[in-house]
Legacy VTK file of the C-alpha trace (Angstrom):
# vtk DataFile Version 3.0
C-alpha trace
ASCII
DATASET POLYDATA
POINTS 190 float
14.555 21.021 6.992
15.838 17.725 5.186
18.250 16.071 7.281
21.831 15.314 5.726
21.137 11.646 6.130
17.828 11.291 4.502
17.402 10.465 0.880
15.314 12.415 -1.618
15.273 10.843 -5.090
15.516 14.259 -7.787
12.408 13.963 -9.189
10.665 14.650 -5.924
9.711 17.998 -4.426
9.491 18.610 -0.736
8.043 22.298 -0.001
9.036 24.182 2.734
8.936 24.162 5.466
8.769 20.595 5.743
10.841 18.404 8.186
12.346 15.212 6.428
13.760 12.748 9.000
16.971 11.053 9.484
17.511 7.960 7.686
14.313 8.560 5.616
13.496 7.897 1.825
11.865 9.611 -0.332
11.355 8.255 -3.539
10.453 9.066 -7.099
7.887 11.531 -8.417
7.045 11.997 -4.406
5.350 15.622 -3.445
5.514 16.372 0.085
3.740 19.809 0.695
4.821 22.771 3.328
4.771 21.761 6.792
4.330 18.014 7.082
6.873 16.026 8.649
8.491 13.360 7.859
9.766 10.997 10.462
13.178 9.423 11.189
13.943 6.038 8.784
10.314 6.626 6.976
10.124 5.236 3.015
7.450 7.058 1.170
7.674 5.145 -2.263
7.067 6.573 -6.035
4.332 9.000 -6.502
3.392 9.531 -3.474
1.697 12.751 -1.902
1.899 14.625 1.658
0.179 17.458 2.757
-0.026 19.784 3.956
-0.164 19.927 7.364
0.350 16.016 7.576
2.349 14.142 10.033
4.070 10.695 9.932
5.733 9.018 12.239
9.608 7.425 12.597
9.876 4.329 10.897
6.568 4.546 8.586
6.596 2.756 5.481
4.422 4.658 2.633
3.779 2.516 -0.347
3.389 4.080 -4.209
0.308 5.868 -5.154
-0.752 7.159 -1.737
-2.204 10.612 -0.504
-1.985 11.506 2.893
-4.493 14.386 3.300
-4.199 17.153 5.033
-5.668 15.933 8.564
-3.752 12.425 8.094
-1.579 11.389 11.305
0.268 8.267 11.304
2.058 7.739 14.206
5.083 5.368 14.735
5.668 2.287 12.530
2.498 2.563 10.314
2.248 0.441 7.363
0.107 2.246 3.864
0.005 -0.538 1.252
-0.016 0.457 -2.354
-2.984 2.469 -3.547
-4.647 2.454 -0.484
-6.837 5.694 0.092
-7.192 8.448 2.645
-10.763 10.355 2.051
-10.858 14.103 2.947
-14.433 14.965 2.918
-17.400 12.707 4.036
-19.487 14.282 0.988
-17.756 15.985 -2.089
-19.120 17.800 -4.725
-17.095 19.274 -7.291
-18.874 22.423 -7.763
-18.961 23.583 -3.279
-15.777 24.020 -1.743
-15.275 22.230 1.347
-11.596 22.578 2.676
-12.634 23.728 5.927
-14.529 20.684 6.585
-11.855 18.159 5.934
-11.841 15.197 8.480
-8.999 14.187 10.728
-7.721 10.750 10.705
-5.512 9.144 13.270
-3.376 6.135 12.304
-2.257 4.825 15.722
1.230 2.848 16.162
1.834 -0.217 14.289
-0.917 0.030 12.150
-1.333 -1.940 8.558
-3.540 -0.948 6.073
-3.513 -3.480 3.256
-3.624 -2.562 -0.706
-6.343 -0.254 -2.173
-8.182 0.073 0.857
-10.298 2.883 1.711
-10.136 4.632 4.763
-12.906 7.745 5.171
-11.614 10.457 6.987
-12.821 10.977 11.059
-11.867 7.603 11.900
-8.913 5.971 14.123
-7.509 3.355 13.468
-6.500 1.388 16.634
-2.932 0.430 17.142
-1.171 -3.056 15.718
-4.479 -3.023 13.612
-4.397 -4.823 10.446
-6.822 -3.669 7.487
-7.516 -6.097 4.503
-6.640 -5.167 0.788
-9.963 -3.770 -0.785
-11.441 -3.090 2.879
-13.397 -0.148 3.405
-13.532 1.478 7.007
-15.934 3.784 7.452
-15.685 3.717 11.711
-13.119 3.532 14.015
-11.025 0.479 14.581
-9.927 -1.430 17.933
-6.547 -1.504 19.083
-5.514 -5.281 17.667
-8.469 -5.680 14.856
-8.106 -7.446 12.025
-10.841 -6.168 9.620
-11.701 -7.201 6.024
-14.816 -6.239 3.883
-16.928 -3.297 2.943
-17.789 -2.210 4.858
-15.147 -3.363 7.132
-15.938 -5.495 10.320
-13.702 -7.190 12.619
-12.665 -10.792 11.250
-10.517 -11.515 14.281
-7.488 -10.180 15.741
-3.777 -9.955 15.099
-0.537 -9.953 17.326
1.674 -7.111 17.393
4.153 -9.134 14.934
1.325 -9.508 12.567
0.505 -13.061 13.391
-3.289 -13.824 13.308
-4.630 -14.786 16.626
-6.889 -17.624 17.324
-9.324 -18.654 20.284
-6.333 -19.010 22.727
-4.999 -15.232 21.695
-1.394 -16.648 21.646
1.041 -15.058 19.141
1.965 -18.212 16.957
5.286 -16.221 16.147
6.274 -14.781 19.392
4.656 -16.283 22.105
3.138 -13.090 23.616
-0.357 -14.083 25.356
-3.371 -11.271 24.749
-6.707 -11.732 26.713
-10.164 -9.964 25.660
-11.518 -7.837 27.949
-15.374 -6.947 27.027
-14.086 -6.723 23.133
-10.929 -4.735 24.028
-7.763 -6.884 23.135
-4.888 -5.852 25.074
-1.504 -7.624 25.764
-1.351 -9.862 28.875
1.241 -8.339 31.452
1.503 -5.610 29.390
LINES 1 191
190 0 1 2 3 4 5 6 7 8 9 10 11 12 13 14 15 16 17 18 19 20 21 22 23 24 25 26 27 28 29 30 31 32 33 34 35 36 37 38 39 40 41 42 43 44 45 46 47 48 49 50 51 52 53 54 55 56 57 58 59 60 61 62 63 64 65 66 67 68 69 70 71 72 73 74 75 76 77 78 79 80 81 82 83 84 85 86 87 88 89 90 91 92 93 94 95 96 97 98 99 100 101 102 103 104 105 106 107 108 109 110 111 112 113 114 115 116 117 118 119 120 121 122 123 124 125 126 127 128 129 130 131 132 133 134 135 136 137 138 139 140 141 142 143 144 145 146 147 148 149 150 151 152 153 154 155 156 157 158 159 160 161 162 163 164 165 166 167 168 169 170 171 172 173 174 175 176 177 178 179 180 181 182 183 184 185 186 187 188 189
């Protein structure tokens, strides 16, 4: 189901069933395959693949040249920078068939992941994380992490706006005060 007020550029193809959210755009050369859905006010930019079986949250942005596997969730507000890459299988070979070993991948709220980085499948990324261009996470990430490198390790940590955090965890942008709690950031208050 494509909702009257979505937008779906002619060269794309979304498969049924599919569910393509209000107020979302989906641009050119886009393939969304059956039953993935497509949140409300979501932008998956040119050449861009879903599915199947994928979900993605309202108000995800989806940068050109991405593939969102089957066993990719991105929940609410997740950020895919151009080119960055979703693995399927921790070891492929071209000549044995492993679809029924594909990994899931959980993108949790608010999440950034930066240009052309790589992120292998059975990890989570924690929510309001931010993940370098280039980066390549091969483990899960904490809630807050900002994490660069390859592999990737945790460089510091980043507000909810975006804002990189320094020793006194204060958002420079919005004020909101974090504290670290044995290497768990979490919002003060909150």
């Amino acid at each position: 189901m494509i909702d009257p007020t979505a937008f779906v550029h002619e060269s794309a193809y979304v498969d049924m069933p599919s569910v393509i959210g209000a107020g979302s755009k989906i641009w050119h050369f886009v393939h969304v395959l059956p039953d993935t859905v497509v949140g409300k006010n979501c932008v998956l930019g040119q050449n861009v693949m879903a599915g199947p079986n994928v979900t993605i949250g309202d108000g995800c942005k989806v940068q050109n040249n991405v593939a969102l596997y089957k066993g990719v969730t991105l929940e609410q507000d997740v950020f895919c920078g151009p080119s960055c890459v979703f693995t399927n299988v921790l070891t492929p070979r071209a000549h044995v068939e492993r679809k029924d070993e594909f990994g899931e991948t959980l993108v949790k709220r608010g999440s950034t992941i930066g240009a052309n980085a790589t992120i292998v499948c059975g990890n989570t990324l924690g929510q309001y994380c931010m993940i370098a261009a280039g980066a390549v996470v091969t483990a899960d990430v904490p809630d807050f992490a900002l994490m660069a490198g390859i592999p990737a390790r945790r460089i510091g940590w980043v507000s909810r706006a975006g804002d990189r955090l320094g020793a006194d965890l204060v958002c420079p942008r919005t004020g909101e005060q974090y504290e670290d709690v044995n290497g768990t950031l979490r919002i003060v208050g909150g």
